[in-house]
Backbone bond lengths (Angstrom), bond angles and torsions (degrees), N, CA, C in turn:
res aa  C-N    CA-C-N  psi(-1)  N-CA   C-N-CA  omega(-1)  CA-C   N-CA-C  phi
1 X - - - 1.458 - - 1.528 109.31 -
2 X 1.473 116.15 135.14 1.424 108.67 -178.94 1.610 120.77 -80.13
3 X 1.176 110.34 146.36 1.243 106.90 176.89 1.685 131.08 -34.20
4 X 1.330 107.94 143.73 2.002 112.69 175.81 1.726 95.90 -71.37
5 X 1.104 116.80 126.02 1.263 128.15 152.38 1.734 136.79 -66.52
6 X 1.077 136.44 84.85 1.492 122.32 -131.71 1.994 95.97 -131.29
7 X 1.324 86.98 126.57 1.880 96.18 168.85 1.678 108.62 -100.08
8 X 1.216 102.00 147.98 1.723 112.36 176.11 1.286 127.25 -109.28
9 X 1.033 143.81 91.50 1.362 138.73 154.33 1.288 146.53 -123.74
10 X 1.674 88.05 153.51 1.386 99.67 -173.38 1.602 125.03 165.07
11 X 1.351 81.12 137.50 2.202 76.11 -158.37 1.249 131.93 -63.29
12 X 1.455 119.86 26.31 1.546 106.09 169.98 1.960 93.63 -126.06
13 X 1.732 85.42 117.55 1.679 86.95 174.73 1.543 135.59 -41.77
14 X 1.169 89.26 -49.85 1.692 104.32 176.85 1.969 111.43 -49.52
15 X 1.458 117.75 -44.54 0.491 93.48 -160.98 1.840 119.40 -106.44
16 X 1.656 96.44 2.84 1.486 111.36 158.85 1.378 124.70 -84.72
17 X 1.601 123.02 -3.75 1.322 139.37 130.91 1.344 111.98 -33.64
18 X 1.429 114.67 -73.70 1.486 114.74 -156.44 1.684 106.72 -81.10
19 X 1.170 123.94 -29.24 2.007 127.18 150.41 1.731 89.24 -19.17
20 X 1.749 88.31 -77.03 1.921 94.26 -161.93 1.719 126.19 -40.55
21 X 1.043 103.13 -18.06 1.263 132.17 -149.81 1.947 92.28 -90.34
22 X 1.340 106.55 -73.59 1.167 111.38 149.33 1.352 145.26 -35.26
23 X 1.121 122.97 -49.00 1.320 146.62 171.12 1.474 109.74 -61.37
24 X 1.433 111.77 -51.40 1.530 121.00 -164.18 1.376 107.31 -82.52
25 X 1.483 117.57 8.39 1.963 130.86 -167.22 1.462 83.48 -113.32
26 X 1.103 139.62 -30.71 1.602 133.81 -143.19 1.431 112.48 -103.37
27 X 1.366 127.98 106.76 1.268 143.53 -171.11 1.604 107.18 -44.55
28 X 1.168 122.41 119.61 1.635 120.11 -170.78 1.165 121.86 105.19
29 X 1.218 123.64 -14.81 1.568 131.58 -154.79 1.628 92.82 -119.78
30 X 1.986 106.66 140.67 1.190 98.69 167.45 1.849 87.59 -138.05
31 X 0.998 118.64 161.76 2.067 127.64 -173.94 1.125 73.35 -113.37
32 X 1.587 115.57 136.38 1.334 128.68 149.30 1.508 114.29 -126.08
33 X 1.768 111.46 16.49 1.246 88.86 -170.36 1.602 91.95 -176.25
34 X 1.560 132.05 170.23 1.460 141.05 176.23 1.139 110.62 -166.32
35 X 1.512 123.72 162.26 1.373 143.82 -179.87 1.139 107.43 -170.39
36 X 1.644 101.78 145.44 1.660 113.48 -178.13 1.349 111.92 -106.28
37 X 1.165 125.07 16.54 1.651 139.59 158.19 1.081 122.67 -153.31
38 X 1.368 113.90 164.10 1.407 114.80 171.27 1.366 157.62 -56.12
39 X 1.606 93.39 -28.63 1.105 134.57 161.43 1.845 119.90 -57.45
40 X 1.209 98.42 -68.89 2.120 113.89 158.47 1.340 113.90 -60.23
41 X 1.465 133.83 -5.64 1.181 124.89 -178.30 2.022 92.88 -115.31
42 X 1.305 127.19 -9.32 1.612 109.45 177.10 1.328 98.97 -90.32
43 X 1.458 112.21 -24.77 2.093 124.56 175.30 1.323 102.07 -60.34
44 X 1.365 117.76 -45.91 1.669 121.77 -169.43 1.328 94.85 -66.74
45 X 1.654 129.06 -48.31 1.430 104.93 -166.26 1.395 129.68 -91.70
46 X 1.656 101.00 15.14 1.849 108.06 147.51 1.327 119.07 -46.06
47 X 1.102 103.06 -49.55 1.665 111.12 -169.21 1.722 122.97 -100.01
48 X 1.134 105.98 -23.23 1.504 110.66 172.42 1.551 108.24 -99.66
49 X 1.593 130.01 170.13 1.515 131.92 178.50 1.704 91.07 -137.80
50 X 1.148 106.35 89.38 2.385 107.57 175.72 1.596 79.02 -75.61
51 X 1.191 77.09 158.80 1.855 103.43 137.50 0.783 129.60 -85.83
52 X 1.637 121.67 -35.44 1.822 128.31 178.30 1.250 109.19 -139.45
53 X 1.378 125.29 118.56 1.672 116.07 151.66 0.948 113.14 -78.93
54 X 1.721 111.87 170.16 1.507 129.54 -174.35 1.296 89.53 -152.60
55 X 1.640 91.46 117.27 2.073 122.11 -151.71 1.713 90.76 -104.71
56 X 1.104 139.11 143.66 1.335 149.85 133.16 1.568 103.84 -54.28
57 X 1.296 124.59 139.52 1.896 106.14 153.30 0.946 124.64 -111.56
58 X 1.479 119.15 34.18 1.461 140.02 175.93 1.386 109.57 -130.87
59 X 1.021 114.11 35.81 1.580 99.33 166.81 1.554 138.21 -97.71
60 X 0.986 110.80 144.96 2.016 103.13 168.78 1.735 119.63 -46.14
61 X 1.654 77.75 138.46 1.781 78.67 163.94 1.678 97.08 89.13
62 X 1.256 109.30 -106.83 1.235 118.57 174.13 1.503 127.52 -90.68
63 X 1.324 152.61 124.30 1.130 125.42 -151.82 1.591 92.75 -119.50
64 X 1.492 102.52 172.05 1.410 114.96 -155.91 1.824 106.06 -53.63
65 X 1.632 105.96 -50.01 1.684 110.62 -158.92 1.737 94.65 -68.06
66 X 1.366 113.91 -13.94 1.758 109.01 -177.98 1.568 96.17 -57.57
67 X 1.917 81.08 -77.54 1.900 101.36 -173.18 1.671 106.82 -20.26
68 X 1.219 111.98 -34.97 1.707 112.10 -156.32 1.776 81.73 -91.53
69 X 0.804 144.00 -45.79 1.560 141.28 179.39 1.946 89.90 -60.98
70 X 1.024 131.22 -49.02 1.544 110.78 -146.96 1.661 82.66 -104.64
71 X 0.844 141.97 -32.03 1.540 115.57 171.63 1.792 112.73 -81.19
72 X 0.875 130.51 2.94 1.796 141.36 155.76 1.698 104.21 -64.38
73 X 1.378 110.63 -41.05 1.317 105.54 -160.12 1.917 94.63 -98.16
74 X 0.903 103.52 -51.48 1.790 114.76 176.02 1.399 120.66 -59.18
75 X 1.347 114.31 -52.58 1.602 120.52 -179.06 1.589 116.59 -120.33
76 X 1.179 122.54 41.05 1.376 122.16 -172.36 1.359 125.19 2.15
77 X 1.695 97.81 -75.40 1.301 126.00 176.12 1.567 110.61 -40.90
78 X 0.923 127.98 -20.77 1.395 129.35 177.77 1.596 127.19 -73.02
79 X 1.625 128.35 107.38 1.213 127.06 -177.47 1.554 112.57 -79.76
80 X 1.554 112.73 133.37 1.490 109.96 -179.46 0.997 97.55 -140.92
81 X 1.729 103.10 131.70 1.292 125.21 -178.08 1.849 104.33 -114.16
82 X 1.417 101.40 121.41 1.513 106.39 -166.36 2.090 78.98 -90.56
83 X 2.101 88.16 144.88 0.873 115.41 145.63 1.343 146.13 -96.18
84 X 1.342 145.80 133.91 1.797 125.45 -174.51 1.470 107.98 -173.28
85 X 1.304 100.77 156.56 1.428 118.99 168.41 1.417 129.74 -87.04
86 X 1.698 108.43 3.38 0.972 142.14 -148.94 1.954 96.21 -97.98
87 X 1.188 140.32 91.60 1.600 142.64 149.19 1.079 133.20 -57.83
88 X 1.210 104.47 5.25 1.427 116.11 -169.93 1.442 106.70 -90.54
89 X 1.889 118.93 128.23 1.003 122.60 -175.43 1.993 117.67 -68.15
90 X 0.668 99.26 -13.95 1.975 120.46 178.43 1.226 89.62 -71.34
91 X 1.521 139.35 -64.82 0.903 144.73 -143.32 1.465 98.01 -87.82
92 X 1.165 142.03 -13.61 1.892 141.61 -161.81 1.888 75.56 -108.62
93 X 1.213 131.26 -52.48 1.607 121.67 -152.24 0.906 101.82 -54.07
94 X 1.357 107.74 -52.61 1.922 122.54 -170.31 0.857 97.63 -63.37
95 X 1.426 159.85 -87.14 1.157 172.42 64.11 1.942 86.93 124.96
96 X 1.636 80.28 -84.21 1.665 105.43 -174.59 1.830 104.38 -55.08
97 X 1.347 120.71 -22.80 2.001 109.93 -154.60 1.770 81.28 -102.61
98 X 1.405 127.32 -12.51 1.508 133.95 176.66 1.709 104.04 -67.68
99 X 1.138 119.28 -45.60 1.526 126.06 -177.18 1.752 100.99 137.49
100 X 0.759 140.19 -30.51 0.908 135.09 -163.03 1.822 114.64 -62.62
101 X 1.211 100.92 151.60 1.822 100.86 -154.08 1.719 103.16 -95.90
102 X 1.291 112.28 -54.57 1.684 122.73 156.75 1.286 120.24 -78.49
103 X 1.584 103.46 162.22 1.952 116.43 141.51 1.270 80.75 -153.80
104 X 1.257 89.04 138.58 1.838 124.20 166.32 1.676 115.60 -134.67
105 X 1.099 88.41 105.91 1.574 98.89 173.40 1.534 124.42 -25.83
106 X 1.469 150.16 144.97 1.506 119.76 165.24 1.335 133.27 -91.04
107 X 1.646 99.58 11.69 1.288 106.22 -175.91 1.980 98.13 -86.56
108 X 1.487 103.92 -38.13 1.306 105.22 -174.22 1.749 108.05 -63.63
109 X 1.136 127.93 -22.20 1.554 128.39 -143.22 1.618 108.67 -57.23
110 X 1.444 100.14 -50.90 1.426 104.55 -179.83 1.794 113.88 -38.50
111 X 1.026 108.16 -25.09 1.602 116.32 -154.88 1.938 100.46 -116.91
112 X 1.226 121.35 -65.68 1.349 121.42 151.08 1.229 141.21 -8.12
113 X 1.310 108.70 -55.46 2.221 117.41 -125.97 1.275 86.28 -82.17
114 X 1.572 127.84 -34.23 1.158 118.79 -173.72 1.852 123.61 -67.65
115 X 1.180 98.80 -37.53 1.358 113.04 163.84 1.635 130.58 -70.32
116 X 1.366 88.58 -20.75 1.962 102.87 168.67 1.703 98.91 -71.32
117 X 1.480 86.27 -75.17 1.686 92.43 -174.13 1.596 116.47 -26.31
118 X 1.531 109.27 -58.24 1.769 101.66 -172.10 1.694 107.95 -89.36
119 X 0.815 111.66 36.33 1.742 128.89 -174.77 2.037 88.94 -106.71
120 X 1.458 93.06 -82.53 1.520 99.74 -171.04 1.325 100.89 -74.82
121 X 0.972 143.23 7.64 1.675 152.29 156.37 1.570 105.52 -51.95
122 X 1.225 97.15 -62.34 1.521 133.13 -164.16 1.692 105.92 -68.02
123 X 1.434 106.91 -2.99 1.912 112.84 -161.11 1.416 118.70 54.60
124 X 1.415 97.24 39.03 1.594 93.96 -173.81 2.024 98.37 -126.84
125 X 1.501 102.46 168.67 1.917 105.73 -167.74 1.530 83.32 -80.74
126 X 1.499 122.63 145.29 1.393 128.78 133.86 1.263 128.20 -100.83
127 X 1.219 129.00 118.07 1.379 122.97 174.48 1.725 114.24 -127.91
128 X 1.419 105.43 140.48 1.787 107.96 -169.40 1.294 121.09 -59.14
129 X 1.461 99.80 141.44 1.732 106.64 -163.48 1.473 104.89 -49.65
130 X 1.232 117.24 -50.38 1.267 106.06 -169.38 1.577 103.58 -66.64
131 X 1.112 161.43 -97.52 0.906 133.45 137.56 1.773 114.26 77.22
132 X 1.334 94.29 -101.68 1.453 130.85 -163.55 1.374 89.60 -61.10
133 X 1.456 119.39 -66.05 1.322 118.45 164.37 1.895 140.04 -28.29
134 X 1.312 112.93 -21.00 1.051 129.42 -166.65 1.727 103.96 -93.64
135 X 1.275 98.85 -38.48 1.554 125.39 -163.15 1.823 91.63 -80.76
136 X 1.251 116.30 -44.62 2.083 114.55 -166.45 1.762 61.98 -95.86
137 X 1.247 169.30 37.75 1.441 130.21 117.00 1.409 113.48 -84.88
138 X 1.630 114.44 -32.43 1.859 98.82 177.36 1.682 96.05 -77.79
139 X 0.900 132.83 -36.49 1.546 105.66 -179.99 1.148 125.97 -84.29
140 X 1.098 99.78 10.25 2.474 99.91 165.49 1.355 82.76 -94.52
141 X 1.102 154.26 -24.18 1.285 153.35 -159.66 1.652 111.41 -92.06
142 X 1.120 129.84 -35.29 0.968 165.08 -148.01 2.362 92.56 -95.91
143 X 1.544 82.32 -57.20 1.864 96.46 178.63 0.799 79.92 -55.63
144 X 1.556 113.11 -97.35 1.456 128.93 -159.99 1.537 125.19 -20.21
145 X 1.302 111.41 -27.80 1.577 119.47 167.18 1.512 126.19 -64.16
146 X 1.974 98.73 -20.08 1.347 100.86 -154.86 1.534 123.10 67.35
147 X 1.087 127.73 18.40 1.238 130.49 172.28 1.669 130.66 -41.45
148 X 1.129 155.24 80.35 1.415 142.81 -158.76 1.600 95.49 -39.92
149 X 1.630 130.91 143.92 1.583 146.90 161.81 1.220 96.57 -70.77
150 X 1.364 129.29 100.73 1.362 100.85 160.69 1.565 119.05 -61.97
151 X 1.741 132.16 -16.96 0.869 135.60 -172.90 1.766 106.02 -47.03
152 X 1.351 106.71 -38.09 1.643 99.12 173.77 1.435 141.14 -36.62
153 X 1.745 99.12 -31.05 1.642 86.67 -172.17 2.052 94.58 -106.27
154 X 1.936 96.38 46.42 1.539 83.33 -177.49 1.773 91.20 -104.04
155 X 1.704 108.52 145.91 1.069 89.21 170.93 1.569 130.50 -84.12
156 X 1.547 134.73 -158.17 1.170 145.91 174.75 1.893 108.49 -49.68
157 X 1.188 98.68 -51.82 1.607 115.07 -169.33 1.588 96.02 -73.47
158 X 1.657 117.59 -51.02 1.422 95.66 -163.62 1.430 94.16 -76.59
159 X 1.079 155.53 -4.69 1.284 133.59 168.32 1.380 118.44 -80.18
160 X 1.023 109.86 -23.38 1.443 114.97 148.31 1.568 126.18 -17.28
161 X 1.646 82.14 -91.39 1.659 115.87 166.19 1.410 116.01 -31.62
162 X 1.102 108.92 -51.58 1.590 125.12 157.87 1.092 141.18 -25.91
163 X 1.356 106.92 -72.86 1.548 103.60 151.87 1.271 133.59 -68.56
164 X 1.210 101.15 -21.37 1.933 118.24 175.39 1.764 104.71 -49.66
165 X 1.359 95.14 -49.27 1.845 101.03 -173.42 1.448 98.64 -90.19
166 X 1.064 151.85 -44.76 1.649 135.18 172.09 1.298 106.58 -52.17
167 X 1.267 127.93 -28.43 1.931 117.42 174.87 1.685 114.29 -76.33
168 X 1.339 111.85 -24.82 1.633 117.57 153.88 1.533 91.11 120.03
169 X 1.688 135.86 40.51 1.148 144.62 -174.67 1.746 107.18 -93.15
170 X 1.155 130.82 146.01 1.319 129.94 -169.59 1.643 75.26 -122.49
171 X 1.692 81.22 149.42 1.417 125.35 146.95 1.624 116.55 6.31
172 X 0.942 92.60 -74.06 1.743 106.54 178.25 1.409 101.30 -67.30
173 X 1.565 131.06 -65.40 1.111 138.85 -137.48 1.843 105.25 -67.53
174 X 1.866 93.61 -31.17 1.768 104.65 168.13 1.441 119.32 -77.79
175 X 1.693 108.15 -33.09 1.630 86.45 175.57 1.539 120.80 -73.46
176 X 1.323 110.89 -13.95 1.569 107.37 169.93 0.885 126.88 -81.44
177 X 1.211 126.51 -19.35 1.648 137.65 153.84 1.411 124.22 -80.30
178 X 0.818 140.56 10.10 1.816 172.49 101.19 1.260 132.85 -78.05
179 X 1.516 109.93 22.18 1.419 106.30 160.11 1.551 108.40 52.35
180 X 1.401 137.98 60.88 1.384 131.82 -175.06 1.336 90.67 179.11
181 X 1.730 86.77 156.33 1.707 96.39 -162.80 1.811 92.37 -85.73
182 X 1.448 105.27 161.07 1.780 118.45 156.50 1.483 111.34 -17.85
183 X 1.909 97.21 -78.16 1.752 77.75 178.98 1.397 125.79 -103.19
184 X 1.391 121.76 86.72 1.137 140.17 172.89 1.800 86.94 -142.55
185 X 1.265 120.22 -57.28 1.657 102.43 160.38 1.596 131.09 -23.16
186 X 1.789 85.89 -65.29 1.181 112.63 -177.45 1.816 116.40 -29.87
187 X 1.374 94.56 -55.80 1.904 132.37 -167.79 1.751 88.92 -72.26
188 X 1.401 123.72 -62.60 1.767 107.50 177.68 1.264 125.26 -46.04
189 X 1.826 109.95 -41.44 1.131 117.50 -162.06 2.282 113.54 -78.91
190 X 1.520 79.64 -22.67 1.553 89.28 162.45 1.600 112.78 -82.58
191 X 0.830 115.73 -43.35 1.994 111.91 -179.49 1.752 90.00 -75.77
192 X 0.680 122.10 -34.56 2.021 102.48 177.64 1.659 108.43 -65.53
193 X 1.379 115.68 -54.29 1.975 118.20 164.02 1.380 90.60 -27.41
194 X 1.699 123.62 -76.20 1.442 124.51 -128.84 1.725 85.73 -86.76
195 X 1.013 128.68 -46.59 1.655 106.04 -175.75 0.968 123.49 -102.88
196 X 1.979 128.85 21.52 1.698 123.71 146.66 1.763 106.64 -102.77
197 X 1.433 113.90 1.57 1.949 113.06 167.18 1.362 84.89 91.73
198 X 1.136 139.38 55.94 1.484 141.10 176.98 1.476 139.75 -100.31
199 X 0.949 126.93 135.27 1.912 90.12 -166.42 2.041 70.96 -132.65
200 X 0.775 160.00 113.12 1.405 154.20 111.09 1.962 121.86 139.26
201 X 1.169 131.56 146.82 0.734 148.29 -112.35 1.364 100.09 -85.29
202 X 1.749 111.97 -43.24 1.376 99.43 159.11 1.834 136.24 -106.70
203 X 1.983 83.03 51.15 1.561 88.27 148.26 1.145 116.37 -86.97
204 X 1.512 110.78 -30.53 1.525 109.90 -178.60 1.410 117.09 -83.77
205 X 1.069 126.43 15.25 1.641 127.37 155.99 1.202 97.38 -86.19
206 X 1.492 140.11 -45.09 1.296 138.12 -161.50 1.190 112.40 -72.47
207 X 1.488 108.86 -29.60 1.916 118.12 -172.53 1.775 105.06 -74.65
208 X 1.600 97.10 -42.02 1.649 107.39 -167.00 1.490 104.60 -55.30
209 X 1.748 117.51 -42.06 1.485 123.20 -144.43 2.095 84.64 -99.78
210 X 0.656 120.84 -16.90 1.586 120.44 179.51 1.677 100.70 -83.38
211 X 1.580 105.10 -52.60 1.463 84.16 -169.05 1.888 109.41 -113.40
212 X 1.496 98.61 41.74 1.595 131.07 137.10 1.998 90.29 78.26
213 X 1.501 107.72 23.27 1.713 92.41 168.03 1.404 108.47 -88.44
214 X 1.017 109.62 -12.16 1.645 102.33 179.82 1.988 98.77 -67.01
């Protein structure tokens, strides 16, 4: 299999150095490329084709959860794994309902990246153990409450739909992969708002990755 092609960014040198550093040890992986904003890294990918970026979500100019919105819409094919210091569950939804395929913490990376990388390699969500962990504690918690699912009165299709939009798929991209036009999406993705209490797009990244369809 040929090597992942992978761009880096993110504005503190030192520490998109040491990514490279990593990256360039890791069997499969080749860096062809870096930027210290967001802005120099959507310019960079005129001219280069990665397989995966590795987004800062703090950056100037353009910030990481954009980049992950404007290369979703521009370069499909492109896997982006957001980086951050950022734990905040708001910050992973968006992250994920932006397009973006990972978040990996930067405290975890040293230990991770390799397992991110062939995660969203794989077309599959990565998100950091610790993390992930936090999320199967509010929902054992959640049992344990006895809580009614509202997921129950979802049907077969909208769960479908469901995961379709937590992987960062538009409108179109699900009715062609479900055989159904845009707005017949459109029409699930409104009856999923009205029967999980929803008001926006990445509640339903938040619902999928809690109750593990993502």
């Amino acid at each position: 299999m040929k090597p992942s092609r992978v761009v880096v960014a993110d504005d503190h040198v030192l520490f998109r150095q040491g990514m490279k550093k990593l990256l360039e040890d890791m069997p499969g992986v080749e860096v062809i490329g870096e930027a210290g904003d967001g802005l120099e890294l959507l310019n960079l990918l005129k001219e280069l084709d990665p397989d995966i970026v590795l987004v800062d979500i703090s950056m100037p100019n353009v910030r990481g959860i954009e980049a992950a919105h404007e290369i979703r819409s521009l370069y499909p094919q492109i896997k982006v794994l957001i980086l951050t210091m950022h734990r905040s569950k708001e910050y992973l939804y968006h992250a994920i309902s932006a397009g973006a395929h990972g978040y990996l913490l930067k405290e975890d990376s040293d230990i991770e990246l390799f397992s991110a990388i062939e995660t969203i390699r794989d077309g599959r969500i990565y998100v950091s153990q610790s993390l992930a962990g936090e999320m199967a504690d509010n929902l054992s918690r959640l049992i344990q409450g006895n809580v009614k699912d509202m997921g129950d009165c979802l049907s077969n299709r909208e769960t479908e739909v469901i995961k379709l939009i937590s992987e960062g798929k538009t409108n179109i991209e699900i009715g062609e992969l479900l055989s159904i036009s845009p707005r017949t999406v459109e029409t699930h993705r409104a009856h999923i708002l009205e029967k999980l209490k929803l008001k926006r797009t990445a509640d339903i990244v938040r619902y999928a990755i809690e109750k593990g369809i993502a």
